[in-house]
C-alpha positions as CSV (number, residue, x, y, z in Angstrom):
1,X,53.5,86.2,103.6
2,X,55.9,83.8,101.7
3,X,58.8,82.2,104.0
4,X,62.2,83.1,103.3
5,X,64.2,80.0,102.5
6,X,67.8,80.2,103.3
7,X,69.0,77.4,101.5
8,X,72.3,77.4,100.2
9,X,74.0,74.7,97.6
10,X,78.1,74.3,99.4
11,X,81.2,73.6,96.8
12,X,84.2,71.4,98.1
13,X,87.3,71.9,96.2
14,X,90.3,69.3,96.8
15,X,93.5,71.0,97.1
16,X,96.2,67.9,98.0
17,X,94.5,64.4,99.3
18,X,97.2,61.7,100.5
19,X,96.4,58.8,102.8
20,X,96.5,60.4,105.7
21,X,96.0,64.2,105.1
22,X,93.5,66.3,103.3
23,X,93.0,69.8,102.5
24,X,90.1,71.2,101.2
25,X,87.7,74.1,100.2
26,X,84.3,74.2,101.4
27,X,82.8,77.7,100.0
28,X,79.0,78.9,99.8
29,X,78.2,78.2,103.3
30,X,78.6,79.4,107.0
31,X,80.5,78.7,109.8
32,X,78.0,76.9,111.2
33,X,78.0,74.0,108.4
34,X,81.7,74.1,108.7
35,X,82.2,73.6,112.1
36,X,79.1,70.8,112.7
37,X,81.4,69.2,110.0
38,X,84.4,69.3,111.6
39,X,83.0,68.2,114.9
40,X,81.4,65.0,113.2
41,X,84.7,64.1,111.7
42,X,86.3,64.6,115.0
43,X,83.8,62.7,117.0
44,X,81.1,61.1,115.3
45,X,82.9,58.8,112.4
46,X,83.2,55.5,114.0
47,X,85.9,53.2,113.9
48,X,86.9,49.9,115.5
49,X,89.2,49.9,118.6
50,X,90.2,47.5,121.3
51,X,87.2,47.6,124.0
52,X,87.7,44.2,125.9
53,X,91.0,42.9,127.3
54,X,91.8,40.0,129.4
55,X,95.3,39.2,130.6
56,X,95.8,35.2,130.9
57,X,99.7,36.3,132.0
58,X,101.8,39.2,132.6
59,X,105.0,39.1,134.0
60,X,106.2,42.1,132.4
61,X,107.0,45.4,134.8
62,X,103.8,47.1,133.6
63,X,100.2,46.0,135.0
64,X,97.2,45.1,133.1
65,X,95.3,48.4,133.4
66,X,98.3,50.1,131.8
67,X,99.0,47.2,129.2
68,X,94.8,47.3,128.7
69,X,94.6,51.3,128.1
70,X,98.1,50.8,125.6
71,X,96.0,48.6,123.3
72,X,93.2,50.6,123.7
73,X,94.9,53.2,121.7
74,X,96.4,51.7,119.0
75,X,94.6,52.9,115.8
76,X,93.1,49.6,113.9
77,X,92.0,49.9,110.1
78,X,88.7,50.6,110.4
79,X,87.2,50.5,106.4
80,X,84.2,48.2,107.2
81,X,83.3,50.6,110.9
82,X,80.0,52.0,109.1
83,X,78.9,48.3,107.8
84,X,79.8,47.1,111.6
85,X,77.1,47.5,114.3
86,X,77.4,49.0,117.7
87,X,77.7,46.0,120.5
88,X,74.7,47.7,122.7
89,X,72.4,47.5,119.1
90,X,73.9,44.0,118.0
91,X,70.7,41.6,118.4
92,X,72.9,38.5,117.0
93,X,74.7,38.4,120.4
94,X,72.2,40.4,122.9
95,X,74.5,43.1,123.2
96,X,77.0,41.1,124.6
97,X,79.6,42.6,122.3
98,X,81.7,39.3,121.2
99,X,80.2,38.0,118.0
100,X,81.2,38.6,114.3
101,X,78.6,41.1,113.5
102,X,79.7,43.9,116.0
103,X,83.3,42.6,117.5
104,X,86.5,41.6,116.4
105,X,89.1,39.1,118.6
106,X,92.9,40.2,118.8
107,X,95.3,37.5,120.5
108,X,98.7,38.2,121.4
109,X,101.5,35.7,123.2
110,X,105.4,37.0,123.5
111,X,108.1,35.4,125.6
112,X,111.5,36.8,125.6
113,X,114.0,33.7,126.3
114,X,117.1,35.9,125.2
115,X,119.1,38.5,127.0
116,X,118.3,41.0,124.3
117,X,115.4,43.0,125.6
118,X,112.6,41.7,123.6
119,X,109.7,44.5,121.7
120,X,106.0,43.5,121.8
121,X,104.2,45.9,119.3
122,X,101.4,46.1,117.7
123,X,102.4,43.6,114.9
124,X,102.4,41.0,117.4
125,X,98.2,41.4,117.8
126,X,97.1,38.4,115.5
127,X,93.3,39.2,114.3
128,X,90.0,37.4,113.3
129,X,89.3,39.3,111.1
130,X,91.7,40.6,108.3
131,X,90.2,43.6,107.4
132,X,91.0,44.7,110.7
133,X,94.7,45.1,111.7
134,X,96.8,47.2,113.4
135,X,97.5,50.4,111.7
136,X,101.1,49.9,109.7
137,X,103.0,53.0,109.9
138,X,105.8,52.6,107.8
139,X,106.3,54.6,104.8
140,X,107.1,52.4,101.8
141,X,107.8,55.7,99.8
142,X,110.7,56.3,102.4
143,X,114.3,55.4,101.3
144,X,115.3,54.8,104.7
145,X,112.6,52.5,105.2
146,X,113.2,49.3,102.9
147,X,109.8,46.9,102.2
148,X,112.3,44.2,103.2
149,X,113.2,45.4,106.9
150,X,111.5,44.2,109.3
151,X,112.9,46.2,111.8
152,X,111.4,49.3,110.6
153,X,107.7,48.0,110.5
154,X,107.3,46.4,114.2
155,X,105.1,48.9,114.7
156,X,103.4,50.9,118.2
157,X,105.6,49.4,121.4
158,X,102.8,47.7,123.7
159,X,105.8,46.3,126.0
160,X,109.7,45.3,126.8
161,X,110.3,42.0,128.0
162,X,113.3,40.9,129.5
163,X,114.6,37.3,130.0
164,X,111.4,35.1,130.9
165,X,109.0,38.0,131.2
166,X,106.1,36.7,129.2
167,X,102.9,38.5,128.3
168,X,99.3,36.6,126.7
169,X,96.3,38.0,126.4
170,X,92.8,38.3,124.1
171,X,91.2,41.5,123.4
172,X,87.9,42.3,121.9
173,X,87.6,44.7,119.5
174,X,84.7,47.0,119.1
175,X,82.7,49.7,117.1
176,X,82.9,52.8,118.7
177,X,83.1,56.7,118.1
178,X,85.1,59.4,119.7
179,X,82.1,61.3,121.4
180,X,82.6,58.1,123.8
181,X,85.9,57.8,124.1
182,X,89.4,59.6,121.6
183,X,90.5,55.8,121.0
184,X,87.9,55.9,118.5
185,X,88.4,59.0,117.6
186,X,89.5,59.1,113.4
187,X,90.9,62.6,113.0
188,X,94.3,63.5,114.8
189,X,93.5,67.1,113.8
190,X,90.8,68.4,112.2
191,X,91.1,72.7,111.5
192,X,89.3,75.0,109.4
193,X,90.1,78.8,108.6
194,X,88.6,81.8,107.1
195,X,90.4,82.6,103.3
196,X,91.8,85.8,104.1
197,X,90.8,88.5,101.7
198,X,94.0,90.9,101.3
199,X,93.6,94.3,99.8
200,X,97.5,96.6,99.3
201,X,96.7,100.4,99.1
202,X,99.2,100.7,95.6
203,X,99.2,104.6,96.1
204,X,100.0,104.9,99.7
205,X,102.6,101.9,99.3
206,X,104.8,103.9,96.5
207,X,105.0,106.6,99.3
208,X,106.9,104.3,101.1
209,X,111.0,103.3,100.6
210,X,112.7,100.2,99.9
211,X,113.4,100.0,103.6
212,X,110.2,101.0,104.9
213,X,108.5,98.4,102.4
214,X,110.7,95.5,103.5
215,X,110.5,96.2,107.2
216,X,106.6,96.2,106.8
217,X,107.1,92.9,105.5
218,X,109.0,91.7,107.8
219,X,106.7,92.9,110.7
220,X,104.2,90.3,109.5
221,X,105.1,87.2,111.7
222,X,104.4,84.3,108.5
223,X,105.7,85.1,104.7
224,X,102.5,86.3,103.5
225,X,104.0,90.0,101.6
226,X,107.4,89.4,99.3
227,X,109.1,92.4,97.4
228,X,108.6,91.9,93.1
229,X,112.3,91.7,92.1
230,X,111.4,93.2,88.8
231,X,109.0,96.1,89.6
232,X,110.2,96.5,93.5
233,X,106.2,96.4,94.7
234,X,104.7,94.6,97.5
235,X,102.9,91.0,96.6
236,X,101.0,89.1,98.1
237,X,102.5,85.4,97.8
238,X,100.7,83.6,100.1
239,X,97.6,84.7,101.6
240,X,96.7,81.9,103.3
241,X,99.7,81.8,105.5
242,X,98.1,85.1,107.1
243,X,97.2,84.1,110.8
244,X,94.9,87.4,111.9
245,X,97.0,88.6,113.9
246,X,97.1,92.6,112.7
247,X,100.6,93.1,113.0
248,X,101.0,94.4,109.5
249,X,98.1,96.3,110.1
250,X,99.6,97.5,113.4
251,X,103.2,98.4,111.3
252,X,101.3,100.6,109.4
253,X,99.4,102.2,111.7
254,X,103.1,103.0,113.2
255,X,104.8,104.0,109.8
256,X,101.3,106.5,109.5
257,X,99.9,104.9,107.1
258,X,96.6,103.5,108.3
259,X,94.5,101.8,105.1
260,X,97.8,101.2,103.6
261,X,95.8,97.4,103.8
262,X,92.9,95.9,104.3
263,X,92.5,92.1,105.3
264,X,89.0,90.8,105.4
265,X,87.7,87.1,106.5
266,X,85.2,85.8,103.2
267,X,82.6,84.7,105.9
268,X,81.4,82.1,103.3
269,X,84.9,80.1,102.2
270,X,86.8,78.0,104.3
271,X,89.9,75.9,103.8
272,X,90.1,72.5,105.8
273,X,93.0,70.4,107.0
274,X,92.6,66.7,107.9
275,X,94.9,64.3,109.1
276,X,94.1,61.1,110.2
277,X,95.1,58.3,112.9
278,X,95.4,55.7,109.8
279,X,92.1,53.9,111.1
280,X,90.5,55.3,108.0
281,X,91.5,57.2,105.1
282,X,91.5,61.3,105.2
283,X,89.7,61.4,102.0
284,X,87.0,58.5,103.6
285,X,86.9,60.5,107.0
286,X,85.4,63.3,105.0
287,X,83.2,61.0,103.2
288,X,81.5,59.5,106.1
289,X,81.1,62.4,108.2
290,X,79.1,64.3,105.2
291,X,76.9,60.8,105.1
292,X,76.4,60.9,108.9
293,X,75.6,65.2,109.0
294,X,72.9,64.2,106.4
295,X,71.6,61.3,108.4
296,X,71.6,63.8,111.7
297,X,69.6,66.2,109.7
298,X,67.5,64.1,107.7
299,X,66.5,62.0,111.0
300,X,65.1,66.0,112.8
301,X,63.7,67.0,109.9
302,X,61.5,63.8,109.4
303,X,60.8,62.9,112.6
304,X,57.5,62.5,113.8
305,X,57.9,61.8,117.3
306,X,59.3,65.1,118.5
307,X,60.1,64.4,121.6
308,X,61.9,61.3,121.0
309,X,64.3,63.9,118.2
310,X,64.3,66.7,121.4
311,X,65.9,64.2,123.4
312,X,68.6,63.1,120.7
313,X,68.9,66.4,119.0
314,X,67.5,69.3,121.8
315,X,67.9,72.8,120.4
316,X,69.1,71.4,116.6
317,X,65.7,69.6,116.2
318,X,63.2,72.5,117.3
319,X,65.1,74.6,115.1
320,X,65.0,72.5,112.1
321,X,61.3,72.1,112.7
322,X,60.9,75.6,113.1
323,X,59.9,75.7,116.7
């Protein structure tokens, strides 16, 4: 008997990319692919976050844990995180996790010696390495925000100081991924939807009036139905803004006119949103998860040692071996 292969060949289609947000199509597959995907972006994509901190003074009102767990979660630009190794893999330094290879050394000294109460933000971090900085959230595109004020671009707020409160301190910097902890965590949100496949009974909508057809519209809690000026017929202008919730199905139902439409889930499209911290780009996000999913699969389908892939992979690598 000849085995049944169940391969598939998925299509991504780019709807609007921008820095920090993505939205995509990812058709011809299941919802398994879809959500392993979006579970690697969220918390397998490494990036580079503040690990190590140690406080030489702190006269400020808040105390080192809090100060340490603040720079924790500021988002660093993480582009070279993949190149980078883990500290607990990083034989230059015997997994000590402070050399150039797998860590990266922040230093940061503020005094306030005014009465004005002084900020101490994320631009203040001064780091080895410039490829790795703290993530600059001002919009140059903004009007409100001119390239020239500095006052817009201090950045995340570590700390206020008051008159001769002073704060220094060195932090280590390491490669990480959210599965360990969300400060290395890329993806602010990562969601995925079924495209909604919307069917309007024409014959059993002319039954209805004007009024009937616009209060069935309105029933529908998002502007997914509109009235054709021209024509006066119900169309469907956005379809995608259709949540599942049945209420137009429901108002139907009510006005007696069940199968007036029919919404179906395509179980084999999906549409994508990504946004990200700023550590990396969306569009790079996406990138590296695909390249790490292949390296997951490609590592339990070659695998010799099967127990050492049960350990790292359990159910997943029997599967894909087709045990």
């Amino acid at each position: 008997m000849e085995s049944v292969s169940y391969q598939r060949f998925p299509k991504i289609k780019i709807r609007e990319m921008k820095d920090d947000y993505l939205k995509f199509e990812l058709r011809e597959t299941d919802a398994s692919v879809a959500n392993a995907l979006r579970r690697v972006m969220i918390a397998e994509v490494p990036t580079i976050a503040i690990d190590l901190v140690e406080i030489e003074v702190n006269s400020s009102v808040l105390n080192d844990e809090f100060i340490a767990h603040r720079l924790g979660l500021i988002p660093l630009t993480s582009e070279r995180a993949m190149e980078m190794r883990f500290s607990r893999d990083c034989d230059a330094c015997d997994g000590d996790g402070q050399c150039e290879y797998c860590s990266v050394e922040f230093h940061l000294r503020a005094k306030c010696v005014t009465d004005q109460t002084l900020d101490v933000t994320s631009k203040d971090l001064y780091s080895s390495d410039h490829a790795v900085i703290p993530v600059d959230f001002s919009d140059p595109s903004d009007p409100n925000e001119p390239s020239d004020n500095t006052e817009t671009q201090r950045g995340v707020i570590i700390v206020k100081l008051r008159r001769g409160q002073e704060l220094r301190l060195r932090a280590i910097a390491r490669k990480g991924i959210g599965k360990d902890h969300a400060k290395w965590s890329p993806a602010a949100t990562v969601t995925f939807m079924y495209e909604p496949e919307i069917h309007i009974n024409e014959d059993l909508m002319e039954t209805l009036t004007l009024e009937e057809k616009i209060s069935w519209i309105e029933s529908s809690p998002t502007r997914v139905f509109d009235i054709d000026k021209v024509t006066q017929q119900v169309v469907v202008v956005d379809p995608e803004a259709y949540t599942y919730d049945d209420e137009v199905i429901k108002k139907a139902e009510a006005m007696g006119k069940r199968g007036l439409i029919d919404i179906r889930a395509k179980e084999d499209s999906f549409i994508f949103t990504v946004e990200s911290t700023g550590a990396v780009k969306a569009s790079q996000l996406f990138l590296n998860a695909i390249e790490i999913l292949k390296q997951k699969l490609d590592a339990v389908r070659l695998s010799d040692d099967t127990v050492e892939a049960d350990d790292q992979f359990g159910e997943l690598g029997v599967h894909m071996r087709g045990g």
